[in-house]
N, C-alpha and C positions, 0 to 999 in steps of 0.2 A: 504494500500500500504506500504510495506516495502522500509523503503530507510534511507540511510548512510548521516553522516551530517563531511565533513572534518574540523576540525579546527586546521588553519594553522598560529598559534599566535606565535609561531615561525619557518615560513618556511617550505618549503618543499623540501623534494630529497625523489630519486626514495630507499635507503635505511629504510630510516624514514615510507613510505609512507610502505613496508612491514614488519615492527616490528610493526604497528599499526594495521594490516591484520593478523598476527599470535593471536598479543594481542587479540583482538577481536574474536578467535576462529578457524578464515583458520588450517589448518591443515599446520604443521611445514613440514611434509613427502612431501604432496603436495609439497610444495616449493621444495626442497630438489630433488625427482624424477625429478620434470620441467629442475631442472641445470644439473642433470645427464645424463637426455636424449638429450639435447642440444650439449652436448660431444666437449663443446669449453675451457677444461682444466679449471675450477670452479668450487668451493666448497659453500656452504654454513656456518657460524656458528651464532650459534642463541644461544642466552645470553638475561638472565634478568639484567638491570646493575639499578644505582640510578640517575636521571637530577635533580639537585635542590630541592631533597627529593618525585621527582615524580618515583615510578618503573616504568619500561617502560623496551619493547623488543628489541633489537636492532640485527640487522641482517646484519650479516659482509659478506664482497663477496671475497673471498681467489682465486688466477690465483695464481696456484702453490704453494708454499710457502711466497708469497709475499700478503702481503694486502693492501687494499683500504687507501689512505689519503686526507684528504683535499688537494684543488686542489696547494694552492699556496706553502704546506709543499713537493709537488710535484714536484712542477717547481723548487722550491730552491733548494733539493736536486740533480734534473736532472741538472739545470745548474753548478753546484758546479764538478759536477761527469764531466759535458763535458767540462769545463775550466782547472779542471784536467787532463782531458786525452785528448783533443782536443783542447789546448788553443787558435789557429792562426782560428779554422773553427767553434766559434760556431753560428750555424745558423740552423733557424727550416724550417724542406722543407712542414710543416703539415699541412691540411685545415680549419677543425674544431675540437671541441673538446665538447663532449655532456655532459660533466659531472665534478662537482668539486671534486670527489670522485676518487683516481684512485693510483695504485700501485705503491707503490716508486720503484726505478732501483736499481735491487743488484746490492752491490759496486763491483766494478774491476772487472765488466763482458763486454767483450768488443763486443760479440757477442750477439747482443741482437737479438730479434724476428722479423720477418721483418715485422708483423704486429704491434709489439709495437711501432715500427715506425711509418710505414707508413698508418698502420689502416684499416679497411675494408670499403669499398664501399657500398651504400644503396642496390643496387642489390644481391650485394654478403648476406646480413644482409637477405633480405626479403629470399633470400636460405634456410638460417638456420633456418628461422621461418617457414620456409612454408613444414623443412622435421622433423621440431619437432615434439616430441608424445605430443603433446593438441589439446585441439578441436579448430575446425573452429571458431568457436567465438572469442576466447583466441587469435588466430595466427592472423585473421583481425586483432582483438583489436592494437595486437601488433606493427603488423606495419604499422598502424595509429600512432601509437605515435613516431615511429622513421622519419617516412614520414611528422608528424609537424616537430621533428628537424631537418632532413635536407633541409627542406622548408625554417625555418628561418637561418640558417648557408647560403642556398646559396644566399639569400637574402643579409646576411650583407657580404658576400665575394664575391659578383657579382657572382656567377660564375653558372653554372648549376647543377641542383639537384644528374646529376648520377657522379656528378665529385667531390661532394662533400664524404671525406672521414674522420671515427670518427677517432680519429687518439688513444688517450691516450689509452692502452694498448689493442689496436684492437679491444675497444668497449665491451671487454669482461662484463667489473661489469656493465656498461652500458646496456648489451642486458639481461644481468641477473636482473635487477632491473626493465626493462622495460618489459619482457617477465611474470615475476613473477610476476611484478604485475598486466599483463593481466587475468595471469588464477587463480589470486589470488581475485581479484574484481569479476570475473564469480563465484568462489566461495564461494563467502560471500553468493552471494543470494539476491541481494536488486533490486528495481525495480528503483531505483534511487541513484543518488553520489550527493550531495551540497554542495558548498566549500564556507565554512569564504570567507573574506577580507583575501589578502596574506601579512604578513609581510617579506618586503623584505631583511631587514637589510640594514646598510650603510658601507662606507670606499671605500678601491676598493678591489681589487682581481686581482691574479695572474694566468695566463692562457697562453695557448701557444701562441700569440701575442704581449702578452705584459700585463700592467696591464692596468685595467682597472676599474671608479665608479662601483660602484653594485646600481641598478641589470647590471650582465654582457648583452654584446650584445643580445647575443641568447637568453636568460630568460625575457630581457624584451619584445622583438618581438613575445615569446609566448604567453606570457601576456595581449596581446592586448584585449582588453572590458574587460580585469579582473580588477576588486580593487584592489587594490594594496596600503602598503603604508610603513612605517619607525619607528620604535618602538625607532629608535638610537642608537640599537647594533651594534656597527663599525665592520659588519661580514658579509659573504654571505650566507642569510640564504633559499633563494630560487634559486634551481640549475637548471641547464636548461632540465636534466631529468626530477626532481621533477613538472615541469614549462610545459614540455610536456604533461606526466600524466596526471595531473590536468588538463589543458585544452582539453583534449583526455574527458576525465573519465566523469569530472564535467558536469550536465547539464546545471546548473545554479547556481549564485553565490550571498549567502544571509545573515543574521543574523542565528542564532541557530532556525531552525524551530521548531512548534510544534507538539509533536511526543511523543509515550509512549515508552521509554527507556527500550532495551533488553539487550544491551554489548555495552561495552566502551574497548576500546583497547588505549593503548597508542605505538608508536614508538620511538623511541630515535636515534636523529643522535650523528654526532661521538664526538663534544666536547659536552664539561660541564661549559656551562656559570654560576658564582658565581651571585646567588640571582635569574635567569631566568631560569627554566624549554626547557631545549632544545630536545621539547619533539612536534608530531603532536599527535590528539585526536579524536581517529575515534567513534563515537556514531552511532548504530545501532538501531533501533526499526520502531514502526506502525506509519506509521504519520497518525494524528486526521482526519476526516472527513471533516472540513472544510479547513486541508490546501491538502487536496491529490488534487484538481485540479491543472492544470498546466497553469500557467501563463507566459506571456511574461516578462521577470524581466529586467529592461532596467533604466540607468541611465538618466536625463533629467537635464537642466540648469534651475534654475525660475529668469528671470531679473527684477526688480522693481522701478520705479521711481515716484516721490512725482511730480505734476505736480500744480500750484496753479495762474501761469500766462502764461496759452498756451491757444491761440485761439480755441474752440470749432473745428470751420471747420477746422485746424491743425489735431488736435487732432485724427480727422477720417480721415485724408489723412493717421495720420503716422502709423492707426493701418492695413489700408491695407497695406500699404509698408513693412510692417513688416512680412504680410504673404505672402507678394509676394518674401520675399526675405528666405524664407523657418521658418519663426516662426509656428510651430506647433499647438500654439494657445495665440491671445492676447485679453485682457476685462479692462476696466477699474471699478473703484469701485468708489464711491461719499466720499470722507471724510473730516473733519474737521482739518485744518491744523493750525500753528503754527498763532499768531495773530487773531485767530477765521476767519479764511481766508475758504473761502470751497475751495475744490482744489479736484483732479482726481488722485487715486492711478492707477500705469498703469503694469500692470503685465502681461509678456511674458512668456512663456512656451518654449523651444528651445532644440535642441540636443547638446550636450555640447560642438561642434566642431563649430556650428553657436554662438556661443555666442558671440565671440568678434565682431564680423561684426556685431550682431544686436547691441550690445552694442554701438558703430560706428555711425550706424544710430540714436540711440535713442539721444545721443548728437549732432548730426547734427541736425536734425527736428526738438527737442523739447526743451525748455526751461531748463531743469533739467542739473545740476550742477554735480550731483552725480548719479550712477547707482549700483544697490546693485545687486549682485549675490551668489546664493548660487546651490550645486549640489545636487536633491534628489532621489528617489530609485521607480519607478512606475513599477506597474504591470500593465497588462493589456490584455485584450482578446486579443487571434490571431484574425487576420482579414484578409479579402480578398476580392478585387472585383468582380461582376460577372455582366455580360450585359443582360438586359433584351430589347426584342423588342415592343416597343407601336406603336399605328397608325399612332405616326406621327412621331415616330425615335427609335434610341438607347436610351436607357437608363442606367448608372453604378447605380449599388447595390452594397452599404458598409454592409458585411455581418461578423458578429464576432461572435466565437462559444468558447465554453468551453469544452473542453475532447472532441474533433468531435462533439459536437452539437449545432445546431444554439440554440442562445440567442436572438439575435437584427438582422434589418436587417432594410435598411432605404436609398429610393432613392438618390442619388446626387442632393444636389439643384440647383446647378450650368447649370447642364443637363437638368437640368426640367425648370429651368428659361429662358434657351435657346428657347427650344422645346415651352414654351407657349410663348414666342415673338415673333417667327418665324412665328406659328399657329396660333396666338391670341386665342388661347383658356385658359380657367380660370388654372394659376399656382394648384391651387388642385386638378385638374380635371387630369394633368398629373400626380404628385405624387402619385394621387388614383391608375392609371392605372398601373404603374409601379407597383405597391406592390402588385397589385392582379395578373399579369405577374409570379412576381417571387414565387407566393404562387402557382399559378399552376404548375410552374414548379417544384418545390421540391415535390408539390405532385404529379405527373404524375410517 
């Protein structure tokens, strides 16, 4: 299986993410025709430049003779130009704003564009992608990724999705970064995208609201189930384009898999951090046999507490209470404690959003002082229920497969426990029943 491994050690945008798609081999032309036929006044220029002694491609988006800036060298300048020439009215009438990348206002133009203003609309956007020359594939793709951001924009501006409008220079370098890099990921060719941990960078940032911590609004509402975390570069290094993408592209989000290496590409966004490579790192090749299965990759809490003076019968109250209140799975272990004490290690298993409430409990019910937590990284087969009928009920089968094919498959005890107290019949006698049910039925 071929597939692409994103690594986002310093951030991502939707610029970076195609200078590391050129690097890596996409075809420059490709790109280039994609904006031409688009015919929303943009250019391409594509340049090798140096990030911290890394080469890398960097792919500029030109609307006219103006190009792309960081977002806050944008706002500075716009507001500077409208306390200039608008002192008594400056006030923003704009919704959202997709991108920290975006054209400074030529000075002493008082007639600006009434999209630069006012920005296009999702319907108007899904137009232009839907009478582009790309394939079907490319134009879905595409706005899937503009439909996460205005998902998340109407989200943190209350408002509804077709009222939300991009505003900073009508979405232009925007619909160029996000379109390119639909039909630009179609053409690598990989049967899979994997994204690092994102470093988000820290400080705030300047945007048309106002400023605001990083990650901005919109980037972190993308981000949601992504890793995420802070290197301490006081910068925005993950944009809420770039934040779309990824979460559009990515299937899954892991360490450097293992994989026989074809192309490496690097991208390069616009500054030049001294001593940090401000560069993304797209690795292409075969991944090895044992990682091409696909797994569930899913974040989990483990809670732990030393237990050496809690009541036995405590003990098994508090390990059901614990799965009644959504622990995923708790045991305890026999060990040797501090004063040659034997005592009970009690380890929780929990989704990372239940953690404080089991934590909550565990100090309520049990004796311990202290509760240690740490977050770790499981895989795990897909799974799913399916109901089987015995003589003397329903019965749920927990059935988990790998690539579409069963592995395990194993009645509910809980169901069967029922069904032989109701019955009185022997608890094995139904579990038998039940797994020879669902064996003929997969085989019918």
């Amino acid at each position: 299986m071929r597939i692409a491994y994103l690594d986002c050690f310093s951030g991502m945008s939707g610029d970076m993410f195609l200078g590391a798609l050129v690097d890596a081999g996409v075809s420059p032309e490709l790109l280039e025709n994609t904006v031409k036929a688009l015919d929303i006044g943009a250019r391409l220029k594509i340049s090798k430049v140096n990030r911290s002694g890394i080469t890398a491609t960097k792919v500029d988006v030109f609307v006219g003779d103006e190009k792309e800036l960081p977002r806050e060298e944008f706002w500075a300048q716009k507001h500077s130009h409208d306390h200039e020439h608008h002192p008594a009215h400056h006030h923003d009438t704009v919704v959202s704003g997709p991108e920290s990348r975006v054209s400074a206002p030529a000075p002493h133009k008082h007639d600006h564009d009434h999209n630069h203003v006012h920005g296009r609309g999702l319907n108007e956007i899904r137009g232009i992608i839907r009478k582009a020359g790309i394939s079907e594939r490319a134009k879905n793709t595409a706005i899937r990724i503009f439909e996460k951001l205005g998902v998340a924009e109407a989200k943190i501006h209350n408002t509804p999705i077709e009222k939300v409008h991009f505003h900073e220079v009508g979405a232009v370098d925007a619909m160029v970064d996000i379109i390119c890099s639909a039909v630009g990921a179609e053409a690598l060719g990989v049967d899979e995208i994997i994204c690092s941990p994102l470093n988000v960078g820290g400080g705030t940032v300047k945007c048309a609201h106002g400023t605001f911590p990083v990650p901005a609004p919109a980037t972190l509402e993308l981000l949601k189930d992504a890793p995420v975390y802070s290197s301490g570069l006081q910068f925005e290094l993950v944009t809420p384009t770039g934040a779309a993408i990824v979460s559009t592209l990515a299937l899954r989000f892991s360490a450097f898999p293992e994989m026989k290496v074809t192309k490496i590409g690097y991208g390069a966004g616009t500054r030049d951090f001294p001593g940090h490579a401000n560069v993304v790192r797209l690795t292409v090749g075969e991944a090895q046999p044992a990682m091409s299965a696909k797994f569930v990759q899913e974040t989990i809490s483990v809670l732990e507490a030393n237990l050496d003076d809690l009541n036995p019968q405590v003990f098994g109250y508090v390990m059901d209470r614990l799965l009644e209140e959504g622990a995923l799975d708790a045991f305890g272990l026999p060990v040797q404690m501090k004063k040659n004490r034997p005592g009970m290690l009690l380890t929780v298993l929990c989704k990372p959003e239940d953690a404080s409430k089991l934590t909550h409990l565990l100090f309520l019910e049990t004796t311990t002082l202290g509760v240690r937590r740490r977050d770790e990284q499981r895989q795990a087969l897909s799974r799913k229920w399916v109901s089987v009928r015995t003589q003397w009920g329903d019965v749920r089968m927990k059935v988990a497969n790998l690539n579409g094919t069963v592995t395990n498959y194993a009645p509910e005890f809980e169901d069967c426990k029922k069904i032989a107290s109701e019955h009185r019949v022997p608890l094995k006698s139904v579990m038998q029943a039940a797994m020879e049910k669902y064996s003929d039925m997969v085989d019918s």
